[in-house]
C-alpha positions in Angstrom: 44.1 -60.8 -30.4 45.0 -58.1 -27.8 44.9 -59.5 -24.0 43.2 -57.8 -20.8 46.5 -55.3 -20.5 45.3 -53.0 -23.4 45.7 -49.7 -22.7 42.5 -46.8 -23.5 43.1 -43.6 -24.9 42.6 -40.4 -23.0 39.4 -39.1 -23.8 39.0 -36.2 -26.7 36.1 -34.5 -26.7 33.1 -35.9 -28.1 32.7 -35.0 -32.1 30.0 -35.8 -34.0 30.1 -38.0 -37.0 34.1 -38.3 -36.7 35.7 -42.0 -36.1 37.4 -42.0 -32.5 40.2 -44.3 -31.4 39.5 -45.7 -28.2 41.6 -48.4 -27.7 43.4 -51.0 -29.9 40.1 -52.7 -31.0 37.7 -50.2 -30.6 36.6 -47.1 -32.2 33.8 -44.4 -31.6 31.1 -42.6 -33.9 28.8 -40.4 -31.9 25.9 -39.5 -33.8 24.7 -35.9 -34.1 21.6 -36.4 -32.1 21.7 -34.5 -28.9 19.2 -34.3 -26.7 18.5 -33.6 -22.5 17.4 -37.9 -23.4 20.4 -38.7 -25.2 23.2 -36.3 -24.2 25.8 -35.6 -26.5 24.8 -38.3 -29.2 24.3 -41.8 -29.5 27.5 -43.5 -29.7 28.3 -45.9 -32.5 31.4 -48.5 -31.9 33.2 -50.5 -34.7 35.2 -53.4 -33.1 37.7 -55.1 -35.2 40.1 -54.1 -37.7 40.3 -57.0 -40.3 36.5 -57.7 -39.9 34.1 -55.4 -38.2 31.3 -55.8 -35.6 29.1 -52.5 -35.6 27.5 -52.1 -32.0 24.2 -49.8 -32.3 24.1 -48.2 -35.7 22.3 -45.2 -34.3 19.1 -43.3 -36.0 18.2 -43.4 -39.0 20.3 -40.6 -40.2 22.2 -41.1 -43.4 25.6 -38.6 -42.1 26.0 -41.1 -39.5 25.6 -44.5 -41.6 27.8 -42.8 -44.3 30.2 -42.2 -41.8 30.3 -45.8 -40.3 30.4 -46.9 -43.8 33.4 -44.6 -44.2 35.1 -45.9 -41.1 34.9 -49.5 -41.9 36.2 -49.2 -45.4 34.1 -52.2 -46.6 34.8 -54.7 -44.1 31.6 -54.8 -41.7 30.3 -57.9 -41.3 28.2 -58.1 -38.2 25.4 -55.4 -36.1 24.5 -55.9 -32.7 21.8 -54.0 -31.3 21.5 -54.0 -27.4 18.6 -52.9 -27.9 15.5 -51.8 -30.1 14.5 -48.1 -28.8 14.7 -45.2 -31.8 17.7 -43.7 -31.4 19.9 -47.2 -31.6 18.4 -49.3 -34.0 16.8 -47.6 -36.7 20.2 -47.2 -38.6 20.4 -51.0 -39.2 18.4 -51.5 -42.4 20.5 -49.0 -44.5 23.8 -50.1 -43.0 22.7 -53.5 -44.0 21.6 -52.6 -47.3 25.0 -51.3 -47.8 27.0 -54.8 -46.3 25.0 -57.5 -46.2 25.8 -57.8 -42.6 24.5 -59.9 -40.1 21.9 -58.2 -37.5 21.8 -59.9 -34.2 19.6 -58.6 -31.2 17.8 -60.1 -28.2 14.3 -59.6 -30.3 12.3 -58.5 -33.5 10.9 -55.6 -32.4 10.4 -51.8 -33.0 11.2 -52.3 -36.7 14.3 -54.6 -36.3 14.5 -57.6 -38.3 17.1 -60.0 -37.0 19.0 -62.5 -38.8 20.7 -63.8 -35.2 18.7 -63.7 -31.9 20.7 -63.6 -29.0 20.2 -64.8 -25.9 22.2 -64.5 -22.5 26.2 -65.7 -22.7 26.3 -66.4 -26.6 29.3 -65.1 -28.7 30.9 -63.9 -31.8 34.3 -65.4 -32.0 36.9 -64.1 -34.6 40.3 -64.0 -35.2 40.8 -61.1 -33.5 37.9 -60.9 -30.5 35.7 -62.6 -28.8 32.1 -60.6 -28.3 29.7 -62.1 -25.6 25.9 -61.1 -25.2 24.8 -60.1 -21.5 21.0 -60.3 -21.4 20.5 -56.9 -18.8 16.9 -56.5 -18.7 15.7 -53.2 -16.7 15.9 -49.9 -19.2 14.2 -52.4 -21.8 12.8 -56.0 -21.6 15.5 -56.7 -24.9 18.1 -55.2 -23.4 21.7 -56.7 -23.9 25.5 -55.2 -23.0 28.2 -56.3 -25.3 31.0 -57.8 -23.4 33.8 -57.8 -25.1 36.4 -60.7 -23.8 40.0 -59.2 -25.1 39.6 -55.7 -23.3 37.4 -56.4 -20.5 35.2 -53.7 -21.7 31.4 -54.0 -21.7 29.4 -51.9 -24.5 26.7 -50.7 -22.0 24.1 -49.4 -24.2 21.7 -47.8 -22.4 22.3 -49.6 -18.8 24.8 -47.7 -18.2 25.7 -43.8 -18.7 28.8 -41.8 -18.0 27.9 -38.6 -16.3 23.9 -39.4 -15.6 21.6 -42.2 -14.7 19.5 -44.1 -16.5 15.4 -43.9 -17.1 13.5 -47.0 -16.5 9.7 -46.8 -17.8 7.4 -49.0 -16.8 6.3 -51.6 -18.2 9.0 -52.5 -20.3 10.9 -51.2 -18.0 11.8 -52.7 -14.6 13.5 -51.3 -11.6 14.0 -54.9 -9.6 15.4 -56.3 -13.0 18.0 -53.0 -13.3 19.5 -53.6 -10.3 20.0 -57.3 -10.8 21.3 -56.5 -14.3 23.8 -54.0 -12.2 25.3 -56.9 -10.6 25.1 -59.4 -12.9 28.0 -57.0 -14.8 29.6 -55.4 -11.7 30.9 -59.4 -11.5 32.2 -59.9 -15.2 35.6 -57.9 -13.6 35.5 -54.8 -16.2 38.3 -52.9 -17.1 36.1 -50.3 -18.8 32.4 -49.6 -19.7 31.6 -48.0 -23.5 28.3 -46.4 -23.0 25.9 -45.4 -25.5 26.0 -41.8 -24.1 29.2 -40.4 -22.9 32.7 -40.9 -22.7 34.2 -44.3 -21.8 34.4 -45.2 -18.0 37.3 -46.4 -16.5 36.1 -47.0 -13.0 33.5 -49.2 -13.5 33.1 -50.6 -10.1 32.6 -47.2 -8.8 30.4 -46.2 -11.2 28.0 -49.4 -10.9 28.1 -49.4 -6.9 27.4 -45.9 -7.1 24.3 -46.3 -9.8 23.1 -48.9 -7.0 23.3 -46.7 -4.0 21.9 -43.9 -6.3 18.8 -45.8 -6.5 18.4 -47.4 -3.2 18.5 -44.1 -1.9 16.1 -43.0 -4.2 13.8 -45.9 -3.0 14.1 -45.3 0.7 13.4 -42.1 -0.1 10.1 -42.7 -2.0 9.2 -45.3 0.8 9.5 -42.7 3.6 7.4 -40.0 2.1 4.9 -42.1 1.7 4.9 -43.0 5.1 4.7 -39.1 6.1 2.4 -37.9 3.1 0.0 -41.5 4.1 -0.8 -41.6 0.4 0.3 -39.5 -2.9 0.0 -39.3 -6.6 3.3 -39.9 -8.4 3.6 -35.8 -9.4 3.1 -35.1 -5.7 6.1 -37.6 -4.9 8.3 -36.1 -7.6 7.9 -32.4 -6.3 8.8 -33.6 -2.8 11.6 -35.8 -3.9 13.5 -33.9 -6.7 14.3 -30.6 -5.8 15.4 -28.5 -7.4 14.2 -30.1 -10.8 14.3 -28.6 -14.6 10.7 -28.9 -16.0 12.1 -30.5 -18.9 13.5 -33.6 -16.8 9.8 -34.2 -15.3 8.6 -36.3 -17.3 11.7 -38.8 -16.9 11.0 -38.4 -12.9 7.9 -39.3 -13.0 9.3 -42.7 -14.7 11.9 -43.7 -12.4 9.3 -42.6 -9.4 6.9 -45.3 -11.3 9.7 -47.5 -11.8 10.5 -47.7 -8.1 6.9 -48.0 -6.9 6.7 -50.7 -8.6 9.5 -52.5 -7.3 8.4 -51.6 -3.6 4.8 -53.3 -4.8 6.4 -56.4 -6.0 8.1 -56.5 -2.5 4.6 -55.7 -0.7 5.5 -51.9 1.2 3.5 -49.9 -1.4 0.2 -50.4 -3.5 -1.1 -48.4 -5.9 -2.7 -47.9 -9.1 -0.2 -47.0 -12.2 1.3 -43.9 -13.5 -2.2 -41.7 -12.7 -3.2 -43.1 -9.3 -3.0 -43.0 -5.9 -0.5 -44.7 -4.0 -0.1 -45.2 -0.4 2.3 -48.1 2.0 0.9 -50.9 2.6 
């Protein structure tokens, strides 16, 4: 096994559909799916060299799974998905097709068919790593970070991002639950976070408080132009509130706007009616 004093690699730049090194256990395989909702890729990572764990498999896209396949060399044995949205999961039913592999998630759901469900604190132990599951509800319901014991490093998913936040959308989405989740993994002591976007993080700490103070801002924010407009639609609080803001990244404000609404609802300062309606403090 290697202990908590592993060492990471300095970051190359992100290639797609190439096998990266990241640290003794660990290795990269970014997708070729970028996107101003994915960034450079969804990131694939193979832990294990003897056996191999497969963290996200990715989209369906058979350059990737080949190249995963061709990583492994024959010895995967186990899939987690942290969670179910399109451009994580779909890739399991051909890798498993191809290994016989066991699938574990937090849920069936979105076309995933587990053969392990996972809940919060369970683990794959092996002879070279332990793996523990981190239920982090808040980007998705079924939402789980990897945490993997031997490195200190937690596979993120979508809960965390290197280099941009994250989108929460209502329902499934939950803004009080995210920023739980945030602490509930700012504790486990993390040497480093493996996103599903991005390069690895190797500030953690900073990088969770400042997601935190990102969003409480964001929420005051909200809260007090409310309080000045009296009442506004959720298009009318993004204008105010992001500025200046690429037309492309509108929809995914008017999310997080929702998302935080809906937290200050749950707390009683706001009420309002959904993504279309009028809001106004209560």
């Amino acid at each position: 096994m290697t202990d908590a004093s592993a060492t990471f690699t300095t970051e190359p730049p992100l290639v797609h559909d190439k096998p990266q090194v990241i640290s003794p256990l660990v290795r990269r395989i970014t997708a070729a799916n970028p996107s101003h909702m994915t960034g450079p890729g969804t990131n694939t990572y193979l832990v294990g060299n003897d056996e191999v764990l497969v963290i996200d498999p990715g989209p369906e896209d058979d350059v990737h799974t080949k190249a995963i396949l061709k990583a492994a060399k024959g010895r995967i044995r186990w899939i987690m998905c942290t969670h179910t949205h399109p451009d994580h999961s779909p890739g399991v039913p051909a890798l498993k097709a191809e290994t016989g592999a066991e699938v574990m998630a937090w849920s069936n759901r979105g076309g995933l068919r587990t053969d392990r469900r996972l809940s919060d604190g369970d683990q794959l132990v092996t002879d070279e790593f332990t793996m523990t599951a981190v239920h982090t509800p808040g980007h998705a319901g079924n939402h789980l970070c990897f945490f993997l014991e031997d490195e200190r490093m937690l596979f993120s998913g979508d809960h965390i991002m290197q280099g941009s936040t994250v989108v929460i959308t209502p329902p499934d989405g939950d803004m009080g639950a995210y920023l739980e989740s945030l602490a509930k993994v700012r504790a486990l002591n993390l040497k480093a976070i493996a996103p599903a976007h991005g390069h690895v993080i190797t500030d953690p700490n900073a990088v969770i408080d400042w997601y935190v103070t990102h969003r409480l801002e964001r929420e005051a924010q909200l809260h007090g132009l409310l309080i000045e407009m009296g009442s506004a639609r959720i298009a009318q609080l993004v204008e105010a509130a992001y500025v200046p803001l690429d037309p492309v990244l509108i929809p995914m404000a008017k999310r997080s706007v929702h998302a935080h609404l809906r937290k200050l609802a749950d707390e009683g300062k706001v009420e309002g009616n959904g993504a279309r309606g009028v809001w106004s403090v209560v």
